[in-house]
N, C-alpha and C positions, 0 to 999 in steps of 0.2 A: 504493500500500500504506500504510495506516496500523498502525503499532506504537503499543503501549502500555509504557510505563515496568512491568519486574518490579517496581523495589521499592513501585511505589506502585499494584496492580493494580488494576480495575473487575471488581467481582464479583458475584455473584450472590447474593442473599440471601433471597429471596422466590419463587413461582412459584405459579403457578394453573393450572388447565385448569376448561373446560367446554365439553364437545362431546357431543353423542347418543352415549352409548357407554363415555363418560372423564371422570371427572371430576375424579383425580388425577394427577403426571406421571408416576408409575410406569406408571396404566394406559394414559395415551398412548405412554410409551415403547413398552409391547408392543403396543401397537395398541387401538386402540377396534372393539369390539365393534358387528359389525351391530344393527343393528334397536334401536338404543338409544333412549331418548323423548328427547323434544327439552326443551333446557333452559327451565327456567321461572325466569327472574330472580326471580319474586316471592316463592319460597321460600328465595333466599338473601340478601335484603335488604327483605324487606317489599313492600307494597301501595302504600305511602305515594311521592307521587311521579315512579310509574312512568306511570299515565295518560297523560298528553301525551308521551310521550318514544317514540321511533322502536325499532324493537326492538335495532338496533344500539348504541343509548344505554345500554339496559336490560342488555342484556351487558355491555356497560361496566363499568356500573354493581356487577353482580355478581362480577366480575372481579378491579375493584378492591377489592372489600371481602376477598376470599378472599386477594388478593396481600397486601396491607398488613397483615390478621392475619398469614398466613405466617410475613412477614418478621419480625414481630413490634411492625409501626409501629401497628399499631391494636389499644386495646383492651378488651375487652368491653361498657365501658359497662355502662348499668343493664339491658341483657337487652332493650332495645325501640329503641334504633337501632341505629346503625350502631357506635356505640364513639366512642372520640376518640382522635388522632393522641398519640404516646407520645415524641414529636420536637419541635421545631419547625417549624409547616407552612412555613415561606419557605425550610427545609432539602429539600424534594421538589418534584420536577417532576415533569410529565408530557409524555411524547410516545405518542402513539396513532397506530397504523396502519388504515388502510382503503380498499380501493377501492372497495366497494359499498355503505357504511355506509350513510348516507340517499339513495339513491336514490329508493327508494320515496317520501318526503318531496318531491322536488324534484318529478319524472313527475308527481305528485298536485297538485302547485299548477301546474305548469304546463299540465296538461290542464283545470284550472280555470280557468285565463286564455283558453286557445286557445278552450274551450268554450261559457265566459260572459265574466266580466268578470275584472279583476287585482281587484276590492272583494267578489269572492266567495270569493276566499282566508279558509282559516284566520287566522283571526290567532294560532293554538297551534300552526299549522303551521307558521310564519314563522320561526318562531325556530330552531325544527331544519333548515333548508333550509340554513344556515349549513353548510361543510364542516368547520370544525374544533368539529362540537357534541358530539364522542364526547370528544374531550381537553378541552375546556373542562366540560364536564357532569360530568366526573369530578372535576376538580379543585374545583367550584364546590360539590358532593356532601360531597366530605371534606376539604374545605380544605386543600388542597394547593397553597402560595402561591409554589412553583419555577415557573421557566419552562416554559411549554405552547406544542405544538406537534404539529399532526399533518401526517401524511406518508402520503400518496394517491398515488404514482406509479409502481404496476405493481407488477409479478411482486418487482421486490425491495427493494419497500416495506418490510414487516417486519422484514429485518435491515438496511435503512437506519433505520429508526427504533431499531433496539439501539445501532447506530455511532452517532446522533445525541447519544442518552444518554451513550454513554458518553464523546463528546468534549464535552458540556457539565460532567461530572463533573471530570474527566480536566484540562480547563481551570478546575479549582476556581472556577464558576461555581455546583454546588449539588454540594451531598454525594449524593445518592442522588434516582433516578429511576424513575417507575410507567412502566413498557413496557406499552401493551396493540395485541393485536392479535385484533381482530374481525374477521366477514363475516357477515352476516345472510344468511335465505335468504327469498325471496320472491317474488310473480310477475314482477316488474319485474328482479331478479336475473336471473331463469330465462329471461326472455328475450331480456337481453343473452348469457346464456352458453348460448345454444342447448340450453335445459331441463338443463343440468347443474348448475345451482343452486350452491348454497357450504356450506361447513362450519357456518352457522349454531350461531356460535358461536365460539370463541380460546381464546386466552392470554394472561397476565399475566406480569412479570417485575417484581421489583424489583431495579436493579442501582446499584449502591454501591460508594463509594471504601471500598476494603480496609481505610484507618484508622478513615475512620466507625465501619465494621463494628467492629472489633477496642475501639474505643472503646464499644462499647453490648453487647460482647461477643454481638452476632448469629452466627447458625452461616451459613457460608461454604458454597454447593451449589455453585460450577460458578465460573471464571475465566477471564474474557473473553481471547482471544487476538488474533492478527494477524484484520483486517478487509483484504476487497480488493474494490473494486470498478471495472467497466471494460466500455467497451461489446461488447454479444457476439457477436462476430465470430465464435465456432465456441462451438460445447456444449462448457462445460466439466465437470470428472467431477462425479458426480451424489454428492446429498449420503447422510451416513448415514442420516439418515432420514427417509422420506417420511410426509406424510398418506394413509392409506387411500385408494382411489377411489370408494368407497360413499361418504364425505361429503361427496363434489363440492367444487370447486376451494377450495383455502383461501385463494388470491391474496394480499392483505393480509397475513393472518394467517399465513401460512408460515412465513416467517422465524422471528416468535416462538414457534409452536408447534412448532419444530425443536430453538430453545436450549431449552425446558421438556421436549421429548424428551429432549435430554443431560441436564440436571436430571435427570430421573425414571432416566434409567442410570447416572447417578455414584450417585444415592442408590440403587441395587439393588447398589452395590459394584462396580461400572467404572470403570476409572483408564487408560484409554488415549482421548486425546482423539479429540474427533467435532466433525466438519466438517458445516456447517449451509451449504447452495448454494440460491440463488432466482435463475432467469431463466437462459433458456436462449437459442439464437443465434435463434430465433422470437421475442422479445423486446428492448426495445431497450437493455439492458444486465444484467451477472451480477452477483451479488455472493455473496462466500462469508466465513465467521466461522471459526475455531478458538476449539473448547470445550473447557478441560481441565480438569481433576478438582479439587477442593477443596484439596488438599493441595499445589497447585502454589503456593498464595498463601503 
């Protein structure tokens, strides 16, 4: 079990959503809507860029730009990029979740080796074959000069990457950290996950030392509570809120788009905490988060 210090909490300050369906946390809260179109990074970060970049990146990419407005770290700029950072960048890190992220990248260059040669490779491919290219792309994007770091391993991926953040924080190691949790969807997805494909698509979180906050005078959505995680020997209870089953498996991305569910319920006026659970005894460990409401900081 890891606890967090009350008087000094990890909070929430920032949140994003983009999925077919949702593209606030309110509307994730209530559910994302079937048949929604599928997110087009280009409209909420530009053209410029995005070319060579795996669609997981391009999420990313949109991701972060919607969390760090949010929060209020980025901003506006002259109307034609991205904004600039309202911080200091060696003050943010990033850790990014994903288990399917470049997939499609890797399958593609190595059916280019098996097929032809390893000198028929992209040399644009190459660089994204890399597994930590969704956390470093983002940080390299908006100069976000904290420590980076992603985390690829299963079902509770997503709220290990919140825990990570928040014990880099927590360890006054950086004041506040971009959470993203992605899953693209694609043929290569679909047919590791036997055509159930993925949420094509995440969440964003920026989560911060309380003082930070209260020093930039940011508004406070949601407060990190006890983290547990342990191998899963039995189903433990199921969390408050799930991802729909029309969006297919959120894996990665779960964890994070659970605490952006509690965001989008405290912000509709919910004050009784909500338990965010990934990985079930089919998996090879659980882990579970408590989310309490603003006013607990």
């Amino acid at each position: 079990m890891s606890r967090r210090s009350t008087d000094s909490p990890v909070v929430v300050s920032g949140a994003a959503v983009l999925l077919p369906g949702a593209d606030t946390v309110r509307a994730l809260a209530e559910g994302p809507a079937e048949g929604g179109a599928p997110v087009e990074p280009a409209a909420h970060v530009g053209k410029k860029g995005l070319r060579y970049k795996d669609r997981a990146t391009q999420l990313g990419y949109a991701l972060t730009k919607a969390a760090l407005r949010d929060a209020g770290l980025l901003d506006a700029g002259d109307g034609k990029g991205d904004g600039s950072l309202t911080v200091p960048p060696a003050t943010v890190g990033v850790v990014a979740s994903s288990n399917f992220g470049n997939l499609d990248t890797v399958a593609r260059a190595l059916d280019t080796i098996r097929t032809e040669t390893v000198t028929a490779t992209s040399p644009m491919d190459l660089p994204n074959a890399s597994s930590n290219v969704i956390a470093s792309s983002a940080a390299i994007r908006f100069g976000l000069r904290g420590p980076n770091l992603m985390v690829c391993n299963g079902e509770t991926s997503g709220l290990d990457a919140v825990h990570w953040a928040a014990t880099m924080i927590a360890a006054g190691r950086v004041e506040r950290v971009l959470v993203l949790g992605v899953e693209p969807d694609n043929d290569v997805v679909r047919r590791l996950t036997g055509g159930a494909g993925s949420v094509d698509g995440g969440a964003a979180l920026v989560l911060e030392a309380g003082r930070a906050a209260a020093a930039r005078d940011a508004s406070v959505r949601a407060v990190l509570g006890p983290y547990h995680r342990a191998a899963a020997d039995a189903d433990p209870a199921g969390p408050d809120w799930r991802a729909p089953a029309h969006l297919g498996r959120a894996s990665g991305a779960d964890g994070v788009l659970q605490v952006a569910a509690a965001v989008g319920r405290f912000d509709a006026g919910e004050r009784g905490p909500v338990r965010a659970v990934s990985g079930t005894a089919a998996d090879d460990a659980s882990a579970d988060l408590l989310l309490l409401a603003p006013d607990a900081a």
